[in-house]
C-alpha positions as protocol buffer text, in pm:
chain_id: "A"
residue {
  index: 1
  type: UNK
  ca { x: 0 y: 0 z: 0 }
}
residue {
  index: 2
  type: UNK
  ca { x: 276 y: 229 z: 70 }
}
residue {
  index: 3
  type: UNK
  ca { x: 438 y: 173 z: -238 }
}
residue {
  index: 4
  type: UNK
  ca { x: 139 y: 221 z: -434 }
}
residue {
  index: 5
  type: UNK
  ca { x: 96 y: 561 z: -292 }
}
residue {
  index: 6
  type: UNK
  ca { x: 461 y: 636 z: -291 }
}
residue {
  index: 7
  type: UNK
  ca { x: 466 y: 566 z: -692 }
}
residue {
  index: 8
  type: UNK
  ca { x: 114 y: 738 z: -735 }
}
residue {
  index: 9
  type: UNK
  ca { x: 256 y: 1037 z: -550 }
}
residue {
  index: 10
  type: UNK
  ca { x: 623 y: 1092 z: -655 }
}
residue {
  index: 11
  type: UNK
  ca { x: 618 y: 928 z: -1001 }
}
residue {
  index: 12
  type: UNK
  ca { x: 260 y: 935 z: -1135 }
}
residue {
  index: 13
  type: UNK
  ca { x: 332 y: 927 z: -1507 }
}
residue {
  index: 14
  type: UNK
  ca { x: 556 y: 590 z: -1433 }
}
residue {
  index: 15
  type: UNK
  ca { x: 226 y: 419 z: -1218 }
}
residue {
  index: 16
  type: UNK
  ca { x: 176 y: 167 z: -1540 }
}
residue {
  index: 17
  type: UNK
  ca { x: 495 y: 39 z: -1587 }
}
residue {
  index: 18
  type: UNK
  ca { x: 621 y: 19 z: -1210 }
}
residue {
  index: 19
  type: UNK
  ca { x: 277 y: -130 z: -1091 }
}
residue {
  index: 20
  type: UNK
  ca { x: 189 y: -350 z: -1372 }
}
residue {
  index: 21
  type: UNK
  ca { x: -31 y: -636 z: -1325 }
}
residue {
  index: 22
  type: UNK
  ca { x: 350 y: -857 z: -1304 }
}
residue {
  index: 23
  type: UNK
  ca { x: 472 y: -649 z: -1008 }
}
residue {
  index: 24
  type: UNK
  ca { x: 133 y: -657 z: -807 }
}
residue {
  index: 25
  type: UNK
  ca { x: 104 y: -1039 z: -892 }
}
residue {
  index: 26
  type: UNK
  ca { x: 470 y: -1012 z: -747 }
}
residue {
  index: 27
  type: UNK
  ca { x: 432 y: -839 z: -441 }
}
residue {
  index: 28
  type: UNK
  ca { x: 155 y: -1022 z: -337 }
}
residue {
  index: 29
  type: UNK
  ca { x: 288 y: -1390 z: -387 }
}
residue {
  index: 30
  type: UNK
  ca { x: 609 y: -1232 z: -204 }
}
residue {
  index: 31
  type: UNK
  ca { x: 386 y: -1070 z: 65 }
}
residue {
  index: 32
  type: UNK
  ca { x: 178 y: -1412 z: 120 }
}
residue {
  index: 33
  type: UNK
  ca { x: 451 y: -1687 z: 30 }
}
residue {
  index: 34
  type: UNK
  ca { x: 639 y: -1513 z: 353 }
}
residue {
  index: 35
  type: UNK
  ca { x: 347 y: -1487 z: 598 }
}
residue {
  index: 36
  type: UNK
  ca { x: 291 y: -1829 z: 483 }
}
residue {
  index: 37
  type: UNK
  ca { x: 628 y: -1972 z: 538 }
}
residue {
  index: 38
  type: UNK
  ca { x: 676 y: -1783 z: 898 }
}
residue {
  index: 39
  type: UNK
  ca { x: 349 y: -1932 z: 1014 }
}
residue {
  index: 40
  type: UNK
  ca { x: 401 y: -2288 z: 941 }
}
residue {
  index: 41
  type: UNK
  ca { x: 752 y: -2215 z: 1088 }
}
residue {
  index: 42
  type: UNK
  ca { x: 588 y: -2100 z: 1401 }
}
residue {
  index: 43
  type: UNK
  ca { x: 330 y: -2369 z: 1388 }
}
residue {
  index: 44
  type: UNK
  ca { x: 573 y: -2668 z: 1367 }
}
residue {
  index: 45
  type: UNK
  ca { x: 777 y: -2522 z: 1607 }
}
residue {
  index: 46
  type: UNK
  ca { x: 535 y: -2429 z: 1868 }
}
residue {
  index: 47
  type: UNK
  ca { x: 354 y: -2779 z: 1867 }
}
residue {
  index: 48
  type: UNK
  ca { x: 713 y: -2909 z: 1925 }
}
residue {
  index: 49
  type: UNK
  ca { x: 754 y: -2735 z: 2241 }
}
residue {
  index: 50
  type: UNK
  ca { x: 622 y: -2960 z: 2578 }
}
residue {
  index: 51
  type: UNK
  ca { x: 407 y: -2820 z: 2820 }
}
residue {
  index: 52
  type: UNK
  ca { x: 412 y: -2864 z: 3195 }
}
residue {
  index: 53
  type: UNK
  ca { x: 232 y: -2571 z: 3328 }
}
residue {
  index: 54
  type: UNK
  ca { x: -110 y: -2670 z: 3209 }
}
residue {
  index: 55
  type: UNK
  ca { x: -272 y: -2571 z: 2878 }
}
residue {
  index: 56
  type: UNK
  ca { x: -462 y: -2228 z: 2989 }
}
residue {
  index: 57
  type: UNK
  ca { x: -393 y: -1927 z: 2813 }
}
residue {
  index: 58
  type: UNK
  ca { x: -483 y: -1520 z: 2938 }
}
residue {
  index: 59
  type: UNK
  ca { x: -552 y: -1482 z: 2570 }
}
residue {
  index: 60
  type: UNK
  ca { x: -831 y: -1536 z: 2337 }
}
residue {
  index: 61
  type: UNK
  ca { x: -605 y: -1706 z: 2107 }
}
residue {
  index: 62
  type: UNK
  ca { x: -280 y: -1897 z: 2106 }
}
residue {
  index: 63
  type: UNK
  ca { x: -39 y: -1657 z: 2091 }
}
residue {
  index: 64
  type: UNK
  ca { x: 317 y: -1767 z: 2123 }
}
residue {
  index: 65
  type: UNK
  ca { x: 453 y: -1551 z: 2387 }
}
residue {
  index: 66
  type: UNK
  ca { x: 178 y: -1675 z: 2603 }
}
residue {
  index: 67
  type: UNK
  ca { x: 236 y: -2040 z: 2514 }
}
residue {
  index: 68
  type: UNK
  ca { x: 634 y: -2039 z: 2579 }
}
residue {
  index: 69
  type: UNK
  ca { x: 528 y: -1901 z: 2960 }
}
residue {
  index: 70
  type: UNK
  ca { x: 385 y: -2240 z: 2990 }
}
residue {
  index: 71
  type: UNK
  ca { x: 660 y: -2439 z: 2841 }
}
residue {
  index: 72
  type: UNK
  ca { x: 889 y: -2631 z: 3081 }
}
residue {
  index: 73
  type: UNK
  ca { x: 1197 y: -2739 z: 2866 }
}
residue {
  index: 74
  type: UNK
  ca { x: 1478 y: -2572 z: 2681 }
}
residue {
  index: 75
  type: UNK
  ca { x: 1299 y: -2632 z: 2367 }
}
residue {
  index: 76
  type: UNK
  ca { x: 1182 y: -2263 z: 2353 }
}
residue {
  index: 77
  type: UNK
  ca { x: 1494 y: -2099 z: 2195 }
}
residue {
  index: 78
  type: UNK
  ca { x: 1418 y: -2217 z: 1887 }
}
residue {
  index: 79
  type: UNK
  ca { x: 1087 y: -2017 z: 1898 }
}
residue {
  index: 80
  type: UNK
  ca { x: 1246 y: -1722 z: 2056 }
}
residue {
  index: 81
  type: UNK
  ca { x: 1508 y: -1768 z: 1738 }
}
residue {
  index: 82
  type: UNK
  ca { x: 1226 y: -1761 z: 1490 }
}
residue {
  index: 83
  type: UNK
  ca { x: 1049 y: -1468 z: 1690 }
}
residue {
  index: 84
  type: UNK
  ca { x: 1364 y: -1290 z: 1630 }
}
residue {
  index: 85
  type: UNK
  ca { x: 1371 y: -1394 z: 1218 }
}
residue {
  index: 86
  type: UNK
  ca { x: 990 y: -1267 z: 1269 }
}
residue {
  index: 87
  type: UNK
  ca { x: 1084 y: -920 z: 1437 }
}
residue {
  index: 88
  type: UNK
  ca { x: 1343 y: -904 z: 1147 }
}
residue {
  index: 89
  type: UNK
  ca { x: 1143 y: -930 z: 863 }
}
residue {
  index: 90
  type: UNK
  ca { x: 869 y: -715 z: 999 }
}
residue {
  index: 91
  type: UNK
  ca { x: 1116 y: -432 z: 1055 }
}
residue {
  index: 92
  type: UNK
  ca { x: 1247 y: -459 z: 692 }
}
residue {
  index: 93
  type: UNK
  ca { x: 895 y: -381 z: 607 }
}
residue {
  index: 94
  type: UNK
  ca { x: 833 y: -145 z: 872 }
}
residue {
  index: 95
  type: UNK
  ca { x: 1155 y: 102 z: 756 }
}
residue {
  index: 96
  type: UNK
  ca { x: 1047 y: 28 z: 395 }
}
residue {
  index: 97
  type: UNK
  ca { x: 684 y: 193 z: 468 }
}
residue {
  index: 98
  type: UNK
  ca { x: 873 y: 462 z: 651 }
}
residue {
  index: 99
  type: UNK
  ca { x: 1081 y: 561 z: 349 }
}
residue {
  index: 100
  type: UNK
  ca { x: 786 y: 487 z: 134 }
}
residue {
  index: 101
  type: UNK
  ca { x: 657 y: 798 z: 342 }
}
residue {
  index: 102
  type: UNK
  ca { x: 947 y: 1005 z: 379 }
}
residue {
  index: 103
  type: UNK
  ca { x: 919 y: 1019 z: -60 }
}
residue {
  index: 104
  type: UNK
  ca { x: 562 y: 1090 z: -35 }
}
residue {
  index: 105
  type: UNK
  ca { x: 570 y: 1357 z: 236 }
}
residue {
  index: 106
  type: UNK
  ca { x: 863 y: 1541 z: 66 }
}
residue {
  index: 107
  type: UNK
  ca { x: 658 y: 1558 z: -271 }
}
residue {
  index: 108
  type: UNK
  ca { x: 355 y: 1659 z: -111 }
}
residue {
  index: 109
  type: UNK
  ca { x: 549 y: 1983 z: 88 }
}
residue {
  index: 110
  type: UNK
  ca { x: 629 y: 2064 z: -304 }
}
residue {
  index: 111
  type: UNK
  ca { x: 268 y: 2100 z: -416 }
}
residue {
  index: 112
  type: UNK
  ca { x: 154 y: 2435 z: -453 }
}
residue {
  index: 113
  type: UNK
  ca { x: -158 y: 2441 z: -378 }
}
residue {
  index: 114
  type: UNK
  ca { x: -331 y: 2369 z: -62 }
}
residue {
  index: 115
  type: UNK
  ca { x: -627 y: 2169 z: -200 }
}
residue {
  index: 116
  type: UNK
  ca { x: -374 y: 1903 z: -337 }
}
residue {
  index: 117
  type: UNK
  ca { x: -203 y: 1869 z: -48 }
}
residue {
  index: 118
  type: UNK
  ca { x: -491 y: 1798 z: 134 }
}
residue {
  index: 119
  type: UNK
  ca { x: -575 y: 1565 z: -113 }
}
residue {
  index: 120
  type: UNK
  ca { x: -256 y: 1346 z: -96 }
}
residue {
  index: 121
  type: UNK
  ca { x: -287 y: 1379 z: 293 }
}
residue {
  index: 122
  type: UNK
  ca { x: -606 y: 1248 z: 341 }
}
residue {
  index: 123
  type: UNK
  ca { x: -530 y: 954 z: 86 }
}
residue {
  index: 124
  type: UNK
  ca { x: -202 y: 877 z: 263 }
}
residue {
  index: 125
  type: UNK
  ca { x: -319 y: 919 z: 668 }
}
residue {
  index: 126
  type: UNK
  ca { x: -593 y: 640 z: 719 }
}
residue {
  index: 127
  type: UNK
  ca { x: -282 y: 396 z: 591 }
}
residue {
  index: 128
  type: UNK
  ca { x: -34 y: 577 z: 777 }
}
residue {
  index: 129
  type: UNK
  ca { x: -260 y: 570 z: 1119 }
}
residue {
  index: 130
  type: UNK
  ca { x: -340 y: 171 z: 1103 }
}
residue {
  index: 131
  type: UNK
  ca { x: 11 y: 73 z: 1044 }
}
residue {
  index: 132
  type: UNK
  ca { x: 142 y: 272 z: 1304 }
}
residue {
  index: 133
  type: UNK
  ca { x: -141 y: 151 z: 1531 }
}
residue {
  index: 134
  type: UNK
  ca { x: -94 y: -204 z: 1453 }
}
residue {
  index: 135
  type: UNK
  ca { x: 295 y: -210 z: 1489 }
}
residue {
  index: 136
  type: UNK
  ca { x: 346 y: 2 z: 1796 }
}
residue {
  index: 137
  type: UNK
  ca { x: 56 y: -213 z: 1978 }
}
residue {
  index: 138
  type: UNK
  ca { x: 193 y: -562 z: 1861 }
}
residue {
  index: 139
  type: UNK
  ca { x: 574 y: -424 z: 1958 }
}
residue {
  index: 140
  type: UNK
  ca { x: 428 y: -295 z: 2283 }
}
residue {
  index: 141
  type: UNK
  ca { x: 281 y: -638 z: 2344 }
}
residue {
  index: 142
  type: UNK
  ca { x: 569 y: -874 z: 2250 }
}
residue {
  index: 143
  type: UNK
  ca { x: 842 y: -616 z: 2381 }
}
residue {
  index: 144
  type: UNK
  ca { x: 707 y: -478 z: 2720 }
}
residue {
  index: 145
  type: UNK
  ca { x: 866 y: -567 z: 3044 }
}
residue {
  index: 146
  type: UNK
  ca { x: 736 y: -849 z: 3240 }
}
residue {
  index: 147
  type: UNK
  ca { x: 695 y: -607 z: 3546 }
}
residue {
  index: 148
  type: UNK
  ca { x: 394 y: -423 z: 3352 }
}
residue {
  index: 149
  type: UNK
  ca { x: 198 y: -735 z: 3224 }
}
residue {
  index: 150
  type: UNK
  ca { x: -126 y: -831 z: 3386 }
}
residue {
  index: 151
  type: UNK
  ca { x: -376 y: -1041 z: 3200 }
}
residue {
  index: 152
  type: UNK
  ca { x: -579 y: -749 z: 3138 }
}
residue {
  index: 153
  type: UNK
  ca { x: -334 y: -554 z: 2981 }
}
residue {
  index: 154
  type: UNK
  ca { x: -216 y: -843 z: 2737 }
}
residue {
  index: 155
  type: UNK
  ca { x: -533 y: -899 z: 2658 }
}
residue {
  index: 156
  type: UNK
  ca { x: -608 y: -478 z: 2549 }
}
residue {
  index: 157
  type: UNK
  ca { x: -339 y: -517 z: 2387 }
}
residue {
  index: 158
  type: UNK
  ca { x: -368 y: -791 z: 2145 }
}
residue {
  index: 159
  type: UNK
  ca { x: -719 y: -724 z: 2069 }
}
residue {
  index: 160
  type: UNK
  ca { x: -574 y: -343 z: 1970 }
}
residue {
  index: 161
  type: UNK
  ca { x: -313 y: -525 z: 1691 }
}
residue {
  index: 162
  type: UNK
  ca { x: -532 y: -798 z: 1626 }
}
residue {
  index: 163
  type: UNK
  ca { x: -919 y: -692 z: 1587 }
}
residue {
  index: 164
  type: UNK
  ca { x: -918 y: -373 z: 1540 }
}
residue {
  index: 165
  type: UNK
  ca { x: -698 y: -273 z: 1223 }
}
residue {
  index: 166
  type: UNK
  ca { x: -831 y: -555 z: 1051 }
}
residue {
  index: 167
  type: UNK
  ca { x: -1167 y: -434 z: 1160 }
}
residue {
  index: 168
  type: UNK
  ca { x: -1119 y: -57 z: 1090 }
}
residue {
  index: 169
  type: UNK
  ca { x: -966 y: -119 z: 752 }
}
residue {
  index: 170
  type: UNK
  ca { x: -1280 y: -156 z: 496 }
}
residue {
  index: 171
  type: UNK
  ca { x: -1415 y: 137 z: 692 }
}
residue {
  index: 172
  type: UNK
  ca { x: -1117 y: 345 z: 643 }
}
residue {
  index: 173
  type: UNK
  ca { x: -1098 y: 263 z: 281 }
}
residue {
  index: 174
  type: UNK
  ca { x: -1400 y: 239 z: 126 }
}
residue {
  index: 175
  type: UNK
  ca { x: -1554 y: 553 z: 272 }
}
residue {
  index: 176
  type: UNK
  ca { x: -1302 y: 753 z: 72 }
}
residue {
  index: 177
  type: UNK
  ca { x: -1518 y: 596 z: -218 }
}
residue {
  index: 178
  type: UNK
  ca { x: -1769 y: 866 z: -296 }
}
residue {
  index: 179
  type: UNK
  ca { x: -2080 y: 604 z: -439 }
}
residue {
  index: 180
  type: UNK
  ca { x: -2050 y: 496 z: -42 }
}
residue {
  index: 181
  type: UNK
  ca { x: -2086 y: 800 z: 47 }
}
residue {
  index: 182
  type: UNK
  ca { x: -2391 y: 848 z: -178 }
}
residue {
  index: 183
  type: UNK
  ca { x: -2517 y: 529 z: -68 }
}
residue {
  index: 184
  type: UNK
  ca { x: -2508 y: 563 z: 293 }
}
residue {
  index: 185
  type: UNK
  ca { x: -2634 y: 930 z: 260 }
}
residue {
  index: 186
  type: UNK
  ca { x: -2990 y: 799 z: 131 }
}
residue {
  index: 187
  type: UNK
  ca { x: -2991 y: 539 z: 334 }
}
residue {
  index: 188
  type: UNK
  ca { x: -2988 y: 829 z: 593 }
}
residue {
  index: 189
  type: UNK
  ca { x: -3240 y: 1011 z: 451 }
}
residue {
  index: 190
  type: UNK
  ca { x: -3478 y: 757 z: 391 }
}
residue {
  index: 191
  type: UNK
  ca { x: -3492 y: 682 z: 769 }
}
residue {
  index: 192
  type: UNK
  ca { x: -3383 y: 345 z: 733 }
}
residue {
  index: 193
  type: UNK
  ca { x: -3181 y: 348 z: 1014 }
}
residue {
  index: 194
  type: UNK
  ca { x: -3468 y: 491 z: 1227 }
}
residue {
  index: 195
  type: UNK
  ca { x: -3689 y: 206 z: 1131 }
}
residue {
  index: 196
  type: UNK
  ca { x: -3503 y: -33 z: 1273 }
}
């Protein structure tokens, strides 16, 4: 997404060739052959580990911080190893959406007018606000001192990374799509809301 903005934004007149139907097909086979690949890692490995301090979780899904707290064996370095080839890979992404930004924000403070600007901003925020709120929340949750956890707080904090970006994201997105707009503003009018 950040690339497709960052090409719409800084090199418009080159959007055809650099995001052809090849390099989509390619970033998306790249961006799900990975995610694929570091899930079954995590899978394999996690069902590998033993566990000797029961089989409840302060989650409301397996996640593999909170399974390693109830492993009882050495076993868990290779997950921690794998969390680390994780972290990796997710920062590569993370400082390529950064400089994705850095491009766009530098071409948008050399548009004249104010209208365009606006434009480019409001295209480039909703993006900008989910991806920060996804990867500070799931860094917060896999990074944060012991001392500070409670069951409460883990649990905030991996419904925030999650539930809710996945959640927010069609909302985000497809209200900048003015039919929608349309759309929901009859539905409005009509009552239909009210008659419910």
């Amino acid at each position: 997404m950040a690339y497709d903005r960052c090409v719409a934004i800084c090199r418009p007149l080159h959007y055809g060739t650099l995001l052809g139907s090849r390099a989509c097909v390619h970033m998306a086979a790249a961006a799900w052959g990975s995610a694929l690949l570091n899930s079954l890692l995590h899978t394999v490995n996690t069902f590998s580990i033993p566990l000797c301090k029961g089989n409840a979780l302060d989650q409301f899904f397996c996640e593999i911080p909170q399974i390693l707290k109830l492993s009882c064996s050495h076993s868990y370095l290779r997950e921690v190893g794998l969390l680390g080839v994780s972290v990796s890979l997710a920062s590569g992404c993370f400082v390529f959406i950064v400089l994705s930004y850095v491009q766009i924000f530098r071409a948008v403070l050399r548009i004249p007018s104010e209208q365009g600007r606006h434009k480019v901003f409001s295209t480039c925020l909703p993006h900008l606000v989910m991806v920060s709120l996804f990867n500070s929340t799931a860094v917060f949750a896999y990074l944060k001192p012991p001392s500070i956890s409670s069951p409460s707080l883990n649990l905030v904090v991996s419904f925030l990374y999650s539930v809710v970006p996945p959640a927010v994201n069609p909302l985000i997105y497809s209200m900048r799509n003015q039919e929608l707009k349309d759309a929901l503003k009859k539905l409005i009018q009509s009552g239909f809301f009210q008659k419910q």
